[in-house]
N, C-alpha and C positions, 0 to 999 in steps of 0.2 A: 504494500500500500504506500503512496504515495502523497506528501501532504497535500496535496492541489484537489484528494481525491476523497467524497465525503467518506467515513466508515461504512458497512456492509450495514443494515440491520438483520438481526437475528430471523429466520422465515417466522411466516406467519404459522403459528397453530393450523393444522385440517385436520378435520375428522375425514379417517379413511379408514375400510374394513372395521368399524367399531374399535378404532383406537388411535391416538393420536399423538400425531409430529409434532413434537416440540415438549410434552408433559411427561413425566413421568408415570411407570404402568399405575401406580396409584392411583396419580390425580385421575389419570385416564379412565381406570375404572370407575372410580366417586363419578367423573362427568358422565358416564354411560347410566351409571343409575339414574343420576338426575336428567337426563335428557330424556329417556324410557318412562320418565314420569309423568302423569296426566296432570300433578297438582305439584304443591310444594313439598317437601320430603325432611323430615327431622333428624339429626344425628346417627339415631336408633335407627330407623329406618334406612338409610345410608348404609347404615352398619351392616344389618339384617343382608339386605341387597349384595353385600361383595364376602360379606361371610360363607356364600355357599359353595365360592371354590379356596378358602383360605380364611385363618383365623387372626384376626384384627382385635384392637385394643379401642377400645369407645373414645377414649380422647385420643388413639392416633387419627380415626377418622373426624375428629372435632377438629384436629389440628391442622388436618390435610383441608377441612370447608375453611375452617377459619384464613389460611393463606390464600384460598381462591376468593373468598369475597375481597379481602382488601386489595386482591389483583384485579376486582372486576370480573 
């Protein structure tokens, strides 16, 4: 890179095959529950949703919402 030359920005996030460029499999999954949802979804529920291939910790997934809302 070259100073004359602005920086790259990082790609944009896509949803592809039900997982996604750029997040981690976590968040990817947390976002697969909440996208598959017809309403708003609670911790618990989050939880419930990615517990049935793997076993999760209630505040890791509080923790993993909590970093996406303040990301927007």
């Amino acid at each position: 890179m070259t100073h004359d030359q602005p920086p790259s920005e990082p790609p944009c996030p896509r949803r592809t095959g039900g997982a996604m460029q750029g997040l981690g499999e976590l968040k990817a999954a947390v976002m697969d529950v909440l996208w598959h949802a017809e309403e708003p979804r609670s911790v618990r529920d989050v939880l419930q949703g990615i517990n049935r291939d793997r076993t999760l910790a209630y505040t890791t997934i509080m923790t993993v919402l909590d970093n996406l809302h303040r990301k927007d």
